[in-house]
C-alpha positions in Angstrom: -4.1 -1.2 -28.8 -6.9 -3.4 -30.6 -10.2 -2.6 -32.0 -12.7 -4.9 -30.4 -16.4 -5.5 -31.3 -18.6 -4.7 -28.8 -19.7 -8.0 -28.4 -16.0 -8.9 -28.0 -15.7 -6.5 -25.1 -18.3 -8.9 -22.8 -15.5 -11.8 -23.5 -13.0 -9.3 -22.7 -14.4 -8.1 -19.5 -12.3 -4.9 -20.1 -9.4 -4.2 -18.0 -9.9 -2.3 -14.7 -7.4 0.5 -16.1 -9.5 0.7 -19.6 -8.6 4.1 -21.0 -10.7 6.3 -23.0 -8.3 7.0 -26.1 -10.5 9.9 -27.4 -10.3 11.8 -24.1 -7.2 10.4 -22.7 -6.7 11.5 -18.5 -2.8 11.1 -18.9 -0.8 11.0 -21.7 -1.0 7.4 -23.8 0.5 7.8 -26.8 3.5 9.2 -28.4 3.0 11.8 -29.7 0.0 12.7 -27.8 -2.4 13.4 -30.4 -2.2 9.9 -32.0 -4.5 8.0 -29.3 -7.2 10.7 -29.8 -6.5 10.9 -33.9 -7.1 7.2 -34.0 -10.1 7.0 -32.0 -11.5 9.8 -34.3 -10.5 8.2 -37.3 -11.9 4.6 -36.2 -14.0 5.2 -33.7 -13.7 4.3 -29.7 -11.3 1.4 -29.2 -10.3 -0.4 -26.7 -7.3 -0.2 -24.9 -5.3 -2.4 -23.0 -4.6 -0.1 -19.9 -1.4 1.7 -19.2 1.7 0.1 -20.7 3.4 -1.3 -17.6 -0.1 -3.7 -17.2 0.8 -5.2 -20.5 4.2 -5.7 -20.6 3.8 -9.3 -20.6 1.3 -9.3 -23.5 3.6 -7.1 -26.0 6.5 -9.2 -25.2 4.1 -12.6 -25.6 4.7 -14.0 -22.4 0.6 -14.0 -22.7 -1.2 -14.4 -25.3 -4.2 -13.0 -26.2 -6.7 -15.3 -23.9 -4.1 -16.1 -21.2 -3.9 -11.9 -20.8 -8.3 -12.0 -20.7 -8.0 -14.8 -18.1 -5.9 -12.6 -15.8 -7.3 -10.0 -16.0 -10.7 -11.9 -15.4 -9.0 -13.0 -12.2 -8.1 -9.6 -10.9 -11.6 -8.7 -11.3 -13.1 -11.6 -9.8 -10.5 -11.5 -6.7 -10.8 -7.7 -6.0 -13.8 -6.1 -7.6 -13.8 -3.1 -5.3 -10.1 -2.5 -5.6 -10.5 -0.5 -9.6 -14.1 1.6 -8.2 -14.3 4.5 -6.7 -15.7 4.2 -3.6 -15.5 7.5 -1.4 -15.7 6.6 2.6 -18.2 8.8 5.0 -18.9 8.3 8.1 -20.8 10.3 10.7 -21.3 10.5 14.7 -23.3 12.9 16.2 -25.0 13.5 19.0 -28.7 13.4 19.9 -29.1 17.4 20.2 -27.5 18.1 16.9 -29.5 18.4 13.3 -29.1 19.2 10.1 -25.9 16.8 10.2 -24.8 15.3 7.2 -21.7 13.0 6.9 -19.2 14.8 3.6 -15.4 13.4 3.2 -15.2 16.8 1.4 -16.8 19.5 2.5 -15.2 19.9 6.5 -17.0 23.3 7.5 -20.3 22.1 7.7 -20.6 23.2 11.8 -22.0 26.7 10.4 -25.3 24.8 9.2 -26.0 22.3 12.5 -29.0 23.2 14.2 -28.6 22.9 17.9 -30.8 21.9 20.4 -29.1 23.2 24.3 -32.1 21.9 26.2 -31.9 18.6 25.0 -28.4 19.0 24.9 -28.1 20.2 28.7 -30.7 17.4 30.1 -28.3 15.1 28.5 -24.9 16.6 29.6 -26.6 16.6 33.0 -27.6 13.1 32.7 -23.8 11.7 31.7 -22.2 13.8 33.7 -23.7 12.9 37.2 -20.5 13.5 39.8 -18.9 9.7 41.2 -18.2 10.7 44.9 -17.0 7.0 46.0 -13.8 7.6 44.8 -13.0 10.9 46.6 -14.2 8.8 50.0 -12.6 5.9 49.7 -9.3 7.9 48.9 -10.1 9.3 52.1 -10.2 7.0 54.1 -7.2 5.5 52.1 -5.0 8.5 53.6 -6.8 8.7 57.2 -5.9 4.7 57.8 -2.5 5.3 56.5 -1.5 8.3 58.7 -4.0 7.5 61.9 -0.9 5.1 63.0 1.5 7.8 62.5 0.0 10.2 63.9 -0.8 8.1 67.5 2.9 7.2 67.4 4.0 10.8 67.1 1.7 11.9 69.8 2.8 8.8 72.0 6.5 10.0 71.2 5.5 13.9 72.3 3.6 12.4 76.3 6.8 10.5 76.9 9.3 13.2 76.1 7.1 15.1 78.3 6.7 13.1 80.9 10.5 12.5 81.0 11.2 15.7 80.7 9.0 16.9 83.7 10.8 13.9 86.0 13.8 14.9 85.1 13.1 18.6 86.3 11.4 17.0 89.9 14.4 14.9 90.3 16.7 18.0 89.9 
């Protein structure tokens, strides 16, 4: 941990994981009072982020600038990846108001207003029954057993007419 000037901090460009030390969200220190101690006995600070980001600083693979630089870099290469940036979305339908899109709040169908004339004229409108399908399937299956059934019936007339020589003959 460093103090830094404020004007130092514009240089700096502060690391995406910048942790408050007086307030601390996890635990930063050992023991756990010292980071908030400090920043009460010096005033805020700024720290480095959390200690597996600057592993290569304390063991001066970087210095000072080369660590700035990098961390420059992430920044410049992936400034929404370290912001919180909450995703909702919304589709609704033309006969439903009061509609608001909420990634937290899911029971929100209580509150839509509903509009079932608009929503039946347009329910009506999509929905209009196809019937060329259902024909053409039709007339699928009558092609295919018309043969079949002339042949059978062909077959039946001359058994029967076979059948009433044979009884003539006898």
């Amino acid at each position: 941990m460093h103090s830094i000037a404020p004007s130092s901090l514009s240089r700096a460009g502060r690391s995406p994981w910048t942790i408050s030390p007086s307030k601390p969200a996890q635990e930063i220190s050992t023991p756990k009072d010292f980071a908030p101690d400090l920043a009460e006995l010096i005033g805020p600070y700024y720290t480095q982020g959390m200690p597996e980001d600057t592993n290569a600083l304390k063991d001066t693979m970087f210095s000072d600038d080369d660590y700035v630089s990098q961390v420059a870099l992430v920044q410049e290469e992936a400034p929404w990846s370290f912001g919180y940036n909450p995703y909702a979305a919304g589709a609704y339908h033309q006969w439903l108001a009061n509609t608001k899109p909420s990634n937290l709040i899911k029971d929100l169908l209580l509150y839509y207003r509903l509009d079932p004339a608009l929503r039946a004229q347009k329910v009506a409108e999509w929905n209009k029954p196809i019937v060329w399908p259902v024909v053409a399937i039709a007339l699928v299956l009558i092609a295919a057993i018309a043969p079949a059934i002339v042949a059978w019936r062909r077959r039946e007339r001359e058994t029967a007419a076979r059948t009433l020589a044979a009884r003539g003959a006898g």
